[in-house]
C-alpha positions as CSV (number, residue, x, y, z in Angstrom):
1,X,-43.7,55.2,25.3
2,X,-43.3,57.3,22.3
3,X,-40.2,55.4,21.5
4,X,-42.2,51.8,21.3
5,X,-45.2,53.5,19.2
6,X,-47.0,56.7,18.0
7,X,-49.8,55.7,20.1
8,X,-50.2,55.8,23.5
9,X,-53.1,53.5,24.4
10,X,-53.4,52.9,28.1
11,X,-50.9,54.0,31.4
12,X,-49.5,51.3,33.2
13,X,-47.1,51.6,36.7
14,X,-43.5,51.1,36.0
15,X,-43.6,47.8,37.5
16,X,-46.1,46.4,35.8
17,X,-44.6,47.2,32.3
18,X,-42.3,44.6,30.4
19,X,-41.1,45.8,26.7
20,X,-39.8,43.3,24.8
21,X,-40.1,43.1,20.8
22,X,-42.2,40.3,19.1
23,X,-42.3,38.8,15.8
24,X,-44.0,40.8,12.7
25,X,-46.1,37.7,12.7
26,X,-48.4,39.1,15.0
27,X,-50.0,41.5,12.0
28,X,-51.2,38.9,10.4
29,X,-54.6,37.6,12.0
30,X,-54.1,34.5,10.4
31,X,-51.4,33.7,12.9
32,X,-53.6,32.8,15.6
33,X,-51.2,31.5,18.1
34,X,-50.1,32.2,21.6
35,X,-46.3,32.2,19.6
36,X,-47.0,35.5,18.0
37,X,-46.1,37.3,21.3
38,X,-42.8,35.2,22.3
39,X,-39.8,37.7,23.0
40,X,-37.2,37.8,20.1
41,X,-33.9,36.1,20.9
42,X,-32.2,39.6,20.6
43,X,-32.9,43.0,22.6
44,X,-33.9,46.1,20.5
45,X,-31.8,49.4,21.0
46,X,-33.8,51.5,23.5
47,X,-36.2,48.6,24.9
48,X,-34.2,47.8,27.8
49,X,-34.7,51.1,29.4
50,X,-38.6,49.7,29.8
51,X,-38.1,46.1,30.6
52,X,-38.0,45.1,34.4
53,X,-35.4,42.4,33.6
């Protein structure tokens, strides 16, 4: 995980664990939408080793 962030908050199984990057909107709380999550149209280098898709 250390290649997604410093941090490693909680352990989930393989198969449960979908890595996609998400807009910069999302640290800013005064985007309080279910948008802020959506997948970006483009793959980041070294994500797709932890996506299931």
């Amino acid at each position: 995980m250390e290649s997604i962030h410093d941090r490693m908050p909680v352990v989930l199984p393989k198969d449960d664990l979908d890595a996609y990057e998400i807009s910069t909107r999302v640290n800013n709380p005064g985007n309080d939408d279910p948008q802020v999550i959506d997948p970006l149209d483009h793959e980041r280098s070294g994500l797709g080793e932890f996506s299931s898709g």
